[in-house]
Backbone as CSV, one residue per row, in Angstrom:
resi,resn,N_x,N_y,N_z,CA_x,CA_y,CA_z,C_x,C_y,C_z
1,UNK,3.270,4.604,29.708,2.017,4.491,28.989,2.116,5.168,27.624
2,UNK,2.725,6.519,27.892,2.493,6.865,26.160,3.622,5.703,25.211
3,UNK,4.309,4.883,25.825,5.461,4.640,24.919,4.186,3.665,24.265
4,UNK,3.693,3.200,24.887,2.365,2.079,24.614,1.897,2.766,23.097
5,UNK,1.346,4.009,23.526,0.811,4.517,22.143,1.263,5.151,20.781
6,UNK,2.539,5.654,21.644,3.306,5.927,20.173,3.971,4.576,19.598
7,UNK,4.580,3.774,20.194,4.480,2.073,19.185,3.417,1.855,18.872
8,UNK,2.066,2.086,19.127,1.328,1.697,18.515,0.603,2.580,17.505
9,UNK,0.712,3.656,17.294,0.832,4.688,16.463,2.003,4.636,15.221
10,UNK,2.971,4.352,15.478,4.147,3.932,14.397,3.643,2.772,13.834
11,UNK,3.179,2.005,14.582,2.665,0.435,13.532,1.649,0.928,12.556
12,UNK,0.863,1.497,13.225,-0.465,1.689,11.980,0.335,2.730,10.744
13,UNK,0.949,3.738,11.304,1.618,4.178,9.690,2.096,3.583,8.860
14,UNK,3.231,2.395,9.828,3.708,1.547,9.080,2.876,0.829,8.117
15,UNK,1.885,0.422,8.684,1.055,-0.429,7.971,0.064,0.185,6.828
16,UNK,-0.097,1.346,6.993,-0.725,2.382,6.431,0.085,2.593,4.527
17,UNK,1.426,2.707,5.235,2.285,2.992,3.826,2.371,1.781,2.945
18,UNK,1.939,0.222,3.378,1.520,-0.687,2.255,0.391,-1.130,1.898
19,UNK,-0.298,0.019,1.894,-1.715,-0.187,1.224,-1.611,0.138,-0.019
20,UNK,-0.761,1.482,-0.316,-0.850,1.709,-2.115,0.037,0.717,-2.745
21,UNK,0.656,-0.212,-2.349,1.737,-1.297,-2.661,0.760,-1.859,-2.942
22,UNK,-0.531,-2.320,-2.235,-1.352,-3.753,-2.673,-2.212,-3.373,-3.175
23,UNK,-2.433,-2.560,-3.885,-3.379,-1.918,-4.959,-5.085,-1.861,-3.978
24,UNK,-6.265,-2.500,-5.235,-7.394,-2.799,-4.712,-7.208,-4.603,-3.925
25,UNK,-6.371,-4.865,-3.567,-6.634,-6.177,-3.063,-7.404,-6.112,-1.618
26,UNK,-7.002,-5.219,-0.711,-7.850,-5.195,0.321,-9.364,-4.730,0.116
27,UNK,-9.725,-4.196,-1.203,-10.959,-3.603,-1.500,-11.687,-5.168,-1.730
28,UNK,-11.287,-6.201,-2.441,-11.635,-6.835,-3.132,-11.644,-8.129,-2.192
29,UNK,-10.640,-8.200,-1.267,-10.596,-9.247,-0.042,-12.221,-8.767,0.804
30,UNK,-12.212,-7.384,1.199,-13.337,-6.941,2.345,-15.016,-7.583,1.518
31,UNK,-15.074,-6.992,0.124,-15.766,-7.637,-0.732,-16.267,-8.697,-0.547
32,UNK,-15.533,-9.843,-1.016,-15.578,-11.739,-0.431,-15.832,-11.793,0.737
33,UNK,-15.633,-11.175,1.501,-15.891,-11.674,2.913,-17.283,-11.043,3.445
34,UNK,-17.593,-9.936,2.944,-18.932,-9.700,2.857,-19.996,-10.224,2.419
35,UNK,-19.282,-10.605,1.095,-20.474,-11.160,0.399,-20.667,-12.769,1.058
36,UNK,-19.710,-13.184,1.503,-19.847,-14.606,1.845,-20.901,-14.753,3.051
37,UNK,-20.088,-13.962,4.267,-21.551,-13.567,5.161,-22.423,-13.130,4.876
38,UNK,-22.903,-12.410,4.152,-24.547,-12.165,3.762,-24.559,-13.509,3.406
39,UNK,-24.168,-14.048,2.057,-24.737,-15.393,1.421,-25.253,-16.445,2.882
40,UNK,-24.260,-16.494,3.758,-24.237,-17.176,4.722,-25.966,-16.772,5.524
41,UNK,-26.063,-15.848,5.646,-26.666,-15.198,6.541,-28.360,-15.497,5.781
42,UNK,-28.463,-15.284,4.782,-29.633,-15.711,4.000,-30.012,-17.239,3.982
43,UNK,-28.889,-17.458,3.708,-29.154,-19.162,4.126,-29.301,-19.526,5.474
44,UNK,-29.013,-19.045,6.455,-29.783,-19.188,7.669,-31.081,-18.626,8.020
45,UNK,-31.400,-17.911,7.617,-32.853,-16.890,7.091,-33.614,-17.904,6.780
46,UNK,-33.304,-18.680,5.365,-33.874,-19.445,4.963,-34.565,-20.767,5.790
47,UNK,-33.584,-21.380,6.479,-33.556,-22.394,6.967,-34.767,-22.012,8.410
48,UNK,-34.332,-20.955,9.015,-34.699,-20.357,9.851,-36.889,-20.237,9.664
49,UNK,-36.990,-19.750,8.655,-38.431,-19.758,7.511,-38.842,-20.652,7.867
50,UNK,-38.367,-21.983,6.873,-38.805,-23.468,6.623,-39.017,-24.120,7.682
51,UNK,-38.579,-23.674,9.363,-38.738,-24.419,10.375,-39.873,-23.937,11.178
52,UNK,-40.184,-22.009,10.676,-41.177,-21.990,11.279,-42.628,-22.330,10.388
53,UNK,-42.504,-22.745,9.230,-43.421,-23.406,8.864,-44.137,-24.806,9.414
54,UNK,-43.512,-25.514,9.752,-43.860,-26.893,10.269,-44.488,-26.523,11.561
């Protein structure tokens, strides 16, 4: 069981040490994808409104 967690403990460092390699791109990826779901999410809001009008 621990071997379970220390491989999986070595991956995340690993993965950890190419974040300053990719500058703000993961800042700027999390961004878009936020903003897309909200956008998304308002527009179901919307739609959501207009139906309880009728």
């Amino acid at each position: 069981m621990n071997d379970l967690f220390y491989s999986l403990g070595d991956f995340f460092v690993w993965t950890f040490k190419l974040l300053p390699a990719l500058g703000n791109l993961p800042n700027f990826l999390f961004i878009a994808v936020i903003t897309g779901y909200f956008l998304y999410w308002l527009s179901q809001m919307k739609k959501h409104s207009r139906a309880g009008e009728l």
